[in-house]
N, C-alpha and C positions, 0 to 999 in steps of 0.2 A: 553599252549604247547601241552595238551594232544589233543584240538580240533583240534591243528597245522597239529599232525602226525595223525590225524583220515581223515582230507580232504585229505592229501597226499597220504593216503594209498586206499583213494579212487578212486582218480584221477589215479593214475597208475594203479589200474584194468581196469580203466575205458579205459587208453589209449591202441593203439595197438604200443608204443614203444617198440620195441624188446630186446632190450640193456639195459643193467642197465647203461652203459654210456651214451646212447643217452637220460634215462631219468633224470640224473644228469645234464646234461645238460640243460634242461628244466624248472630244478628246479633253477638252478642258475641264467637262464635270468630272472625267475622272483623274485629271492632275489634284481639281479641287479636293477632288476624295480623298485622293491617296496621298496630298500635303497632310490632310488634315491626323493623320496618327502623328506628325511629327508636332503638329501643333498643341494636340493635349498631352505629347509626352513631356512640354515645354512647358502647358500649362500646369500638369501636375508637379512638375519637379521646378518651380523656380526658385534661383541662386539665393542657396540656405532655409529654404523652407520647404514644408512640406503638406500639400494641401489634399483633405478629404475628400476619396474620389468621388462618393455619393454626394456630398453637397457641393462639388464640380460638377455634376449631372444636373442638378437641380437649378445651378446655376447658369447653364447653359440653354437649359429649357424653357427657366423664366424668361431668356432674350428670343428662344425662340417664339414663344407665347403673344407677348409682349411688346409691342400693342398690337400687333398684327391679327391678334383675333378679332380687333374692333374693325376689322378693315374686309378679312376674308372670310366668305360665306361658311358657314359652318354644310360642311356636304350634307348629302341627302341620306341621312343610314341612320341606324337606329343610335342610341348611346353607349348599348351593349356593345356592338360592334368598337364604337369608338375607343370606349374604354378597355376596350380587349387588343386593340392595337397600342394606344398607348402603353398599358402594361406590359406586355409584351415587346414590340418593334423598338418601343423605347427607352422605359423603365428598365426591360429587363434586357434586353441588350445590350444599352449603354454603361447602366449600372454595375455589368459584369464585364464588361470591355476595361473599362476607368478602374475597375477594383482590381482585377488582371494586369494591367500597364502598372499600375498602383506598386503592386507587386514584386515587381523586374520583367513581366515580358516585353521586352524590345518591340517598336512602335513598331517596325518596319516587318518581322515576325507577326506583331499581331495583324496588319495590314493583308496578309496572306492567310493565316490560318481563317479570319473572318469569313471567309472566301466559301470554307465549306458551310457557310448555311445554304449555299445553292442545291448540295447533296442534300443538306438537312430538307430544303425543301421538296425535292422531287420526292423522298419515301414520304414524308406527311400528306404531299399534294395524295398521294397515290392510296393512302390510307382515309386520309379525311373526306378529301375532295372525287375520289375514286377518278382519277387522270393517271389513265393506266401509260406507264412511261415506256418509250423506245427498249429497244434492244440497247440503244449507242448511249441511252442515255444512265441505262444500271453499269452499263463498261464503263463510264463515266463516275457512277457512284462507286464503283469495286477501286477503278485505282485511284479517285479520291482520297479513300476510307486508307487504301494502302503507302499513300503520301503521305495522311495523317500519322499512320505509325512510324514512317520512317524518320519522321520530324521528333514525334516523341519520343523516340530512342538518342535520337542525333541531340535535342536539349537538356534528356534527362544525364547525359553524360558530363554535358558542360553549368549545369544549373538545376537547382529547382523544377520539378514537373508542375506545380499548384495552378501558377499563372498562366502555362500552355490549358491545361484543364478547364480554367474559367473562364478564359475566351474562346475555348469549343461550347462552353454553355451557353454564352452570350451568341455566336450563331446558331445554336439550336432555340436561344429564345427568339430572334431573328427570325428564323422560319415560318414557329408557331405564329408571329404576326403576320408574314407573308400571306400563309393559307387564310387567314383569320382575314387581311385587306383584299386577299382574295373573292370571299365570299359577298364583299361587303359588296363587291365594283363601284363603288366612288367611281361616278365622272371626274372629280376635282380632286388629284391627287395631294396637291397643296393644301387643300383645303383638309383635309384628314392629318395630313401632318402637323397644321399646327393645331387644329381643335383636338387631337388625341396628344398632342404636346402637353396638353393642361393637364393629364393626369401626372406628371410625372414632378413635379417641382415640389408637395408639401410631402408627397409621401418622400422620398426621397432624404429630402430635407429631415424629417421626423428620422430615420432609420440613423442619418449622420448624427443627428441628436444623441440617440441611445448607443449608436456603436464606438461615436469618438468623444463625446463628452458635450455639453455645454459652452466648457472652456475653452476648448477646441476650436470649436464651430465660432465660436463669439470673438476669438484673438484669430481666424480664418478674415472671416467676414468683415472686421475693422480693421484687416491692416492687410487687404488683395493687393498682390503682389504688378505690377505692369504687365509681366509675362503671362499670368495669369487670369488679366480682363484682356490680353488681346487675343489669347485661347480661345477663351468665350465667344466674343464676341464675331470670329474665325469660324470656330466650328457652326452657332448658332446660323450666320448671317450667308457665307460662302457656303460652307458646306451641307448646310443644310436648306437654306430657303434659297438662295441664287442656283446652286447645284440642282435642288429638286426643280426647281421652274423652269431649267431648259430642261433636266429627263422626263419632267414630263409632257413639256411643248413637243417634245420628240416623241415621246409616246399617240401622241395621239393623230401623227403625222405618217409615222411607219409601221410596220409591223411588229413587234415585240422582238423578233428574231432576228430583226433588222439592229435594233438600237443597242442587248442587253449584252451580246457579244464587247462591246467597249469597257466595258465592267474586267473582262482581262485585264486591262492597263491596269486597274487601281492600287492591287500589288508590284505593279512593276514600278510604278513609281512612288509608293511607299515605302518601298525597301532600297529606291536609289535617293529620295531626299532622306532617309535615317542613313544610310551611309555619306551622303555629304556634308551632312546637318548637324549629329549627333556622334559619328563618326562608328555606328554600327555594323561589321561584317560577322555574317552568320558564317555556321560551320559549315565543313564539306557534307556532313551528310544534313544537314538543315537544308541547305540549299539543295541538295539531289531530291530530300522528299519532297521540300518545295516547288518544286519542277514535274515531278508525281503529281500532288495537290492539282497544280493549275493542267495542268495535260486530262486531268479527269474531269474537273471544273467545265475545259473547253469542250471535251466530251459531250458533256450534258448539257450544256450551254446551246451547242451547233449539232445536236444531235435529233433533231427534228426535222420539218420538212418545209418548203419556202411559206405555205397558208397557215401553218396549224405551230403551235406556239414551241419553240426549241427547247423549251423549258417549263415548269411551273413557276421559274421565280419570274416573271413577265415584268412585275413595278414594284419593284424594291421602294415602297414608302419613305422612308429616311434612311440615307446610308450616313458610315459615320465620316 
Protein backbone atom coordinates (compact mmCIF):
# COMPACT_ATOMS: atom_id res chain seq x y z
CA UNK A 1 0.00 0.00 0.00
CA UNK A 2 2.66 2.22 1.12
CA UNK A 3 4.73 1.75 -2.45
CA UNK A 4 0.89 2.14 -3.96
CA UNK A 5 0.67 5.97 -2.58
CA UNK A 6 4.64 6.62 -3.12
CA UNK A 7 4.14 5.83 -7.16
CA UNK A 8 1.01 7.92 -7.06
CA UNK A 9 2.33 10.72 -5.46
CA UNK A 10 4.87 10.68 -7.88
CA UNK A 11 3.20 10.32 -10.83
CA UNK A 12 1.12 13.45 -10.22
CA UNK A 13 4.22 15.67 -9.67
CA UNK A 14 5.32 14.24 -12.51
CA UNK A 15 1.97 15.13 -14.31
CA UNK A 16 0.97 18.63 -15.52
CA UNK A 17 -2.80 17.68 -14.61
CA UNK A 18 -4.19 20.91 -13.21
CA UNK A 19 -7.28 19.62 -11.48
CA UNK A 20 -7.35 17.30 -8.70
CA UNK A 21 -10.36 16.04 -10.76
CA UNK A 22 -8.95 15.59 -13.81
CA UNK A 23 -6.31 13.69 -11.86
CA UNK A 24 -8.84 11.48 -10.15
CA UNK A 25 -9.82 10.78 -13.15
CA UNK A 26 -6.71 9.17 -14.41
CA UNK A 27 -6.38 7.30 -11.46
CA UNK A 28 -9.62 5.73 -11.95
CA UNK A 29 -9.20 4.63 -15.66
CA UNK A 30 -6.31 2.90 -14.37
CA UNK A 31 -8.06 1.07 -11.38
CA UNK A 32 -10.64 0.41 -14.28
CA UNK A 33 -7.70 -1.27 -16.28
CA UNK A 34 -6.10 -2.85 -13.83
CA UNK A 35 -9.53 -4.53 -12.07
CA UNK A 36 -10.16 -5.64 -15.33
CA UNK A 37 -7.49 -8.76 -15.57
CA UNK A 38 -9.27 -9.83 -12.50
CA UNK A 39 -12.30 -9.63 -14.14
CA UNK A 40 -11.68 -12.00 -17.29
CA UNK A 41 -9.71 -14.27 -14.97
CA UNK A 42 -13.33 -14.68 -13.31
CA UNK A 43 -14.81 -14.57 -16.56
CA UNK A 44 -12.81 -17.27 -18.03
CA UNK A 45 -12.77 -19.58 -15.00
CA UNK A 46 -16.32 -19.55 -13.60
CA UNK A 47 -17.22 -22.10 -10.75
CA UNK A 48 -16.93 -25.61 -12.69
CA UNK A 49 -16.63 -24.46 -16.09
CA UNK A 50 -14.54 -23.68 -18.42
CA UNK A 51 -15.07 -21.14 -21.30
CA UNK A 52 -13.27 -20.59 -24.76
CA UNK A 53 -10.96 -17.60 -24.64
CA UNK A 54 -11.41 -16.75 -28.27
CA UNK A 55 -15.25 -16.79 -28.20
CA UNK A 56 -14.85 -14.73 -24.72
CA UNK A 57 -13.05 -12.21 -27.01
CA UNK A 58 -15.73 -12.26 -29.46
CA UNK A 59 -18.00 -12.06 -26.97
CA UNK A 60 -16.83 -9.08 -25.37
CA UNK A 61 -16.37 -7.15 -28.63
CA UNK A 62 -19.93 -7.86 -29.69
CA UNK A 63 -21.01 -5.58 -26.48
CA UNK A 64 -18.27 -3.48 -27.31
CA UNK A 65 -19.78 -2.99 -30.86
CA UNK A 66 -22.99 -3.09 -30.14
CA UNK A 67 -25.02 -0.77 -30.57
CA UNK A 68 -22.76 1.81 -30.14
CA UNK A 69 -21.78 1.77 -33.59
CA UNK A 70 -25.21 3.16 -34.43
CA UNK A 71 -24.53 6.02 -32.20
CA UNK A 72 -20.70 6.89 -32.68
CA UNK A 73 -19.19 8.48 -35.79
CA UNK A 74 -17.15 5.99 -37.58
CA UNK A 75 -13.61 8.45 -37.48
CA UNK A 76 -12.08 9.81 -40.39
CA UNK A 77 -9.36 7.15 -41.85
CA UNK A 78 -9.42 4.91 -44.21
CA UNK A 79 -10.73 1.04 -43.61
CA UNK A 80 -7.40 -0.17 -43.99
CA UNK A 81 -6.24 1.57 -41.20
CA UNK A 82 -9.36 0.46 -39.24
CA UNK A 83 -9.08 -2.97 -39.89
CA UNK A 84 -5.41 -3.12 -39.14
CA UNK A 85 -6.14 -1.69 -35.73
CA UNK A 86 -8.84 -4.00 -34.99
CA UNK A 87 -6.71 -6.95 -36.13
CA UNK A 88 -4.05 -5.99 -34.36
CA UNK A 89 -5.01 -3.70 -31.01
CA UNK A 90 -7.59 -6.06 -30.62
CA UNK A 91 -8.11 -9.25 -32.25
CA UNK A 92 -4.68 -9.92 -31.72
CA UNK A 93 -4.07 -8.66 -28.49
CA UNK A 94 -6.84 -9.65 -26.83
CA UNK A 95 -7.05 -12.87 -28.41
CA UNK A 96 -3.56 -13.86 -27.00
CA UNK A 97 -3.99 -12.09 -23.70
CA UNK A 98 -7.56 -14.49 -22.95
CA UNK A 99 -5.57 -17.59 -24.76
CA UNK A 100 -2.61 -16.83 -22.18
CA UNK A 101 -4.76 -16.33 -18.96
CA UNK A 102 -6.62 -19.35 -20.57
CA UNK A 103 -3.61 -21.10 -20.00
CA UNK A 104 -2.45 -20.36 -16.20
CA UNK A 105 -0.82 -17.10 -16.42
CA UNK A 106 -2.06 -15.32 -13.44
CA UNK A 107 -4.30 -12.04 -14.04
CA UNK A 108 -2.29 -10.06 -12.00
CA UNK A 109 1.28 -11.31 -13.84
CA UNK A 110 -0.37 -10.73 -17.01
CA UNK A 111 -1.43 -7.17 -15.75
CA UNK A 112 2.28 -6.42 -15.69
CA UNK A 113 4.05 -8.21 -18.32
CA UNK A 114 1.30 -6.37 -20.87
CA UNK A 115 3.23 -3.41 -19.72
CA UNK A 116 6.07 -4.19 -22.20
CA UNK A 117 4.10 -3.26 -25.35
CA UNK A 118 5.41 0.25 -24.32
CA UNK A 119 9.11 -1.14 -25.12
CA UNK A 120 7.45 -2.99 -28.03
CA UNK A 121 6.42 0.21 -29.10
CA UNK A 122 9.23 2.67 -28.89
CA UNK A 123 11.55 0.09 -31.24
CA UNK A 124 8.45 -0.12 -33.96
CA UNK A 125 7.75 3.53 -33.55
CA UNK A 126 11.52 3.90 -34.30
CA UNK A 127 11.60 1.45 -37.16
CA UNK A 128 8.16 2.25 -38.81
CA UNK A 129 7.48 5.47 -37.88
CA UNK A 130 11.31 6.72 -37.84
CA UNK A 131 10.72 8.66 -34.06
CA UNK A 132 14.18 8.36 -33.22
CA UNK A 133 13.81 7.69 -29.28
CA UNK A 134 15.84 9.28 -26.34
CA UNK A 135 18.79 8.01 -24.76
CA UNK A 136 16.40 7.55 -21.27
CA UNK A 137 14.24 5.96 -23.38
CA UNK A 138 16.39 2.70 -24.86
CA UNK A 139 17.80 2.60 -20.86
CA UNK A 140 14.20 2.16 -20.57
CA UNK A 141 13.90 -0.52 -23.38
CA UNK A 142 17.32 -2.40 -22.05
CA UNK A 143 16.16 -2.86 -18.57
CA UNK A 144 12.70 -3.52 -19.57
CA UNK A 145 13.76 -6.31 -21.93
CA UNK A 146 16.08 -7.31 -18.70
CA UNK A 147 12.93 -7.44 -16.32
CA UNK A 148 11.33 -9.52 -18.96
CA UNK A 149 13.96 -12.25 -18.40
CA UNK A 150 14.11 -12.04 -14.89
CA UNK A 151 10.40 -12.83 -14.75
CA UNK A 152 10.83 -15.66 -17.23
CA UNK A 153 13.31 -17.28 -15.31
CA UNK A 154 11.49 -16.48 -11.86
CA UNK A 155 8.07 -18.35 -13.73
CA UNK A 156 9.68 -20.88 -15.61
CA UNK A 157 10.89 -22.31 -12.21
CA UNK A 158 7.58 -22.30 -10.75
CA UNK A 159 5.29 -23.09 -13.79
CA UNK A 160 4.92 -23.47 -17.44
CA UNK A 161 6.76 -20.75 -19.79
CA UNK A 162 3.86 -20.98 -22.80
CA UNK A 163 1.38 -18.49 -21.26
CA UNK A 164 4.21 -15.90 -19.97
CA UNK A 165 5.34 -16.21 -23.90
CA UNK A 166 1.72 -15.47 -25.27
CA UNK A 167 1.08 -12.56 -23.56
CA UNK A 168 4.62 -10.97 -24.55
CA UNK A 169 2.94 -11.75 -28.07
CA UNK A 170 -0.23 -10.08 -27.23
CA UNK A 171 1.80 -6.90 -26.29
CA UNK A 172 3.79 -7.00 -29.27
CA UNK A 173 0.63 -7.32 -31.07
CA UNK A 174 -0.52 -4.29 -29.11
CA UNK A 175 2.31 -2.28 -30.33
CA UNK A 176 1.94 -3.14 -33.89
CA UNK A 177 -1.71 -1.40 -33.43
CA UNK A 178 -0.35 1.43 -31.62
CA UNK A 179 2.11 2.49 -34.46
CA UNK A 180 -0.67 1.38 -36.93
CA UNK A 181 -3.37 4.19 -34.68
CA UNK A 182 -0.54 6.10 -34.85
CA UNK A 183 -0.43 6.62 -38.31
CA UNK A 184 -3.87 6.73 -38.63
CA UNK A 185 -4.35 10.10 -35.91
CA UNK A 186 -8.09 9.67 -35.49
CA UNK A 187 -9.38 12.95 -33.90
CA UNK A 188 -12.02 10.47 -32.21
CA UNK A 189 -10.16 7.96 -30.32
CA UNK A 190 -13.55 6.27 -29.33
CA UNK A 191 -14.70 6.27 -32.31
CA UNK A 192 -11.68 3.82 -33.80
CA UNK A 193 -12.26 1.61 -30.92
CA UNK A 194 -15.47 0.79 -31.54
CA UNK A 195 -15.66 0.72 -35.42
CA UNK A 196 -12.27 -1.34 -35.38
CA UNK A 197 -14.12 -3.43 -32.65
CA UNK A 198 -16.25 -4.77 -35.64
CA UNK A 199 -13.53 -6.73 -36.93
CA UNK A 200 -13.00 -8.70 -34.16
CA UNK A 201 -16.27 -10.76 -33.20
CA UNK A 202 -16.82 -13.25 -36.47
CA UNK A 203 -13.42 -13.93 -37.06
CA UNK A 204 -12.85 -14.66 -33.73
CA UNK A 205 -15.76 -16.52 -33.25
CA UNK A 206 -15.06 -18.77 -36.48
CA UNK A 207 -11.24 -19.68 -35.02
CA UNK A 208 -13.26 -20.79 -31.54
CA UNK A 209 -15.39 -22.78 -34.01
CA UNK A 210 -12.47 -24.80 -35.39
CA UNK A 211 -10.22 -24.76 -32.45
CA UNK A 212 -12.91 -25.87 -29.70
CA UNK A 213 -15.52 -27.63 -31.59
CA UNK A 214 -19.17 -26.87 -32.40
CA UNK A 215 -20.16 -28.49 -29.31
CA UNK A 216 -18.09 -26.51 -27.36
CA UNK A 217 -19.02 -23.23 -28.46
CA UNK A 218 -22.92 -24.21 -28.54
CA UNK A 219 -23.02 -25.97 -24.71
CA UNK A 220 -20.71 -22.21 -24.12
CA UNK A 221 -23.17 -19.93 -25.47
CA UNK A 222 -26.47 -21.72 -24.23
CA UNK A 223 -25.64 -22.22 -20.79
CA UNK A 224 -23.18 -18.33 -19.86
CA UNK A 225 -22.34 -18.67 -16.79
CA UNK A 226 -23.37 -15.06 -14.38
CA UNK A 227 -19.59 -14.69 -13.80
CA UNK A 228 -19.06 -14.86 -17.05
CA UNK A 229 -21.84 -11.96 -18.72
CA UNK A 230 -20.73 -9.76 -15.88
CA UNK A 231 -16.83 -10.17 -17.42
CA UNK A 232 -18.20 -9.07 -20.54
CA UNK A 233 -20.06 -6.88 -19.88
CA UNK A 234 -17.13 -5.23 -17.35
CA UNK A 235 -14.48 -5.46 -19.62
CA UNK A 236 -16.62 -4.37 -22.85
CA UNK A 237 -18.47 -1.33 -20.87
CA UNK A 238 -15.88 0.04 -17.82
CA UNK A 239 -12.90 -0.84 -19.33
CA UNK A 240 -13.25 -0.34 -22.44
CA UNK A 241 -15.72 2.43 -23.60
CA UNK A 242 -16.02 4.39 -19.90
CA UNK A 243 -12.21 3.94 -19.42
CA UNK A 244 -11.38 5.12 -23.05
CA UNK A 245 -13.75 8.10 -22.85
CA UNK A 246 -12.12 9.81 -20.10
CA UNK A 247 -8.17 8.87 -21.61
CA UNK A 248 -9.26 10.20 -24.22
CA UNK A 249 -11.09 13.56 -22.90
CA UNK A 250 -7.73 13.67 -21.12
CA UNK A 251 -5.81 13.34 -24.08
CA UNK A 252 -6.94 16.03 -25.84
CA UNK A 253 -6.90 18.23 -22.82
CA UNK A 254 -2.89 17.71 -21.96
CA UNK A 255 -0.05 16.64 -23.26
CA UNK A 256 0.50 13.04 -23.90
CA UNK A 257 3.34 13.18 -21.38
CA UNK A 258 1.26 14.57 -19.03
CA UNK A 259 -1.64 11.80 -18.94
CA UNK A 260 0.35 8.38 -20.17
CA UNK A 261 2.56 8.33 -17.08
CA UNK A 262 -0.83 6.97 -14.92
CA UNK A 263 -0.60 3.87 -17.00
CA UNK A 264 2.15 2.93 -14.21
CA UNK A 265 -0.72 2.22 -11.78
CA UNK A 266 -2.36 -0.36 -13.97
CA UNK A 267 0.02 -3.09 -12.75
CA UNK A 268 0.00 -1.96 -9.57
CA UNK A 269 -3.24 -2.50 -9.04
CA UNK A 270 -3.70 -5.60 -11.12
CA UNK A 271 -1.53 -7.40 -9.06
CA UNK A 272 -3.08 -5.93 -5.58
CA UNK A 273 -6.83 -6.82 -6.64
CA UNK A 274 -5.33 -10.61 -7.95
CA UNK A 275 -3.91 -10.88 -4.68
CA UNK A 276 -7.07 -9.87 -2.82
CA UNK A 277 -9.36 -11.39 -5.15
CA UNK A 278 -8.05 -14.41 -6.29
CA UNK A 279 -5.67 -14.80 -3.71
CA UNK A 280 -2.38 -14.63 -6.18
CA UNK A 281 1.27 -13.88 -4.64
CA UNK A 282 3.90 -13.99 -7.29
CA UNK A 283 7.55 -15.23 -6.45
CA UNK A 284 10.49 -13.42 -5.16
CA UNK A 285 12.18 -13.27 -8.23
CA UNK A 286 8.68 -12.44 -10.35
CA UNK A 287 8.36 -9.66 -8.24
CA UNK A 288 12.07 -8.34 -8.49
CA UNK A 289 11.79 -8.67 -12.39
CA UNK A 290 8.55 -7.04 -12.08
CA UNK A 291 10.02 -4.11 -10.46
CA UNK A 292 12.76 -4.20 -13.47
CA UNK A 293 9.89 -4.26 -16.08
CA UNK A 294 7.99 -1.23 -14.58
CA UNK A 295 11.38 0.88 -13.58
CA UNK A 296 12.29 0.61 -17.51
CA UNK A 297 8.57 1.06 -18.54
CA UNK A 298 8.77 4.43 -16.33
CA UNK A 299 12.03 5.04 -18.19
CA UNK A 300 10.52 5.36 -21.32
CA UNK A 301 7.51 6.47 -20.37
CA UNK A 302 9.20 9.96 -18.54
CA UNK A 303 11.90 9.87 -20.50
CA UNK A 304 11.32 12.76 -22.92
CA UNK A 305 11.04 16.30 -22.67
CA UNK A 306 7.97 18.58 -21.14
CA UNK A 307 6.65 19.53 -25.44
CA UNK A 308 7.66 16.47 -27.37
CA UNK A 309 5.96 13.28 -26.68
CA UNK A 310 7.69 10.87 -23.54
CA UNK A 311 7.00 8.18 -25.60
CA UNK A 312 5.62 6.67 -28.82
CA UNK A 313 2.80 4.84 -26.96
CA UNK A 314 0.98 8.47 -26.65
CA UNK A 315 -3.10 6.83 -27.00
CA UNK A 316 -3.20 3.43 -26.30
CA UNK A 317 -6.64 2.84 -28.29
CA UNK A 318 -8.05 -0.11 -26.11
CA UNK A 319 -6.46 -1.22 -23.03
CA UNK A 320 -7.46 -4.35 -21.58
Amino acid sequence: MLNSMLVLHRLTRQSGLVTIRHSFLAVLVAVLWGANFVAIDLGLHPQGHEVPPLLFVALRFLLVVFPFIFFVRKPDVGWKAIAGVGLFMSAGQFGLLYLGMALGMPAGLASLVLQAQVLFTVLLAARVLDERPSRKQLTGVVLGIAGLGVVALGRSAVAPVVPLMIVLAAALSWAVGNVIARRTKAASGLGLVVWSGAVVPLPLAGLSLMVDGPDTVWATVSDLQPATILSAVYTAVFASLVGYGIWNRLLTLYPSSDVVPFTLLVPVVGMTAAWLVLNEVPSLPEIAGGLILLLGVATAVLGGTRNRPAAPVVRPALHP
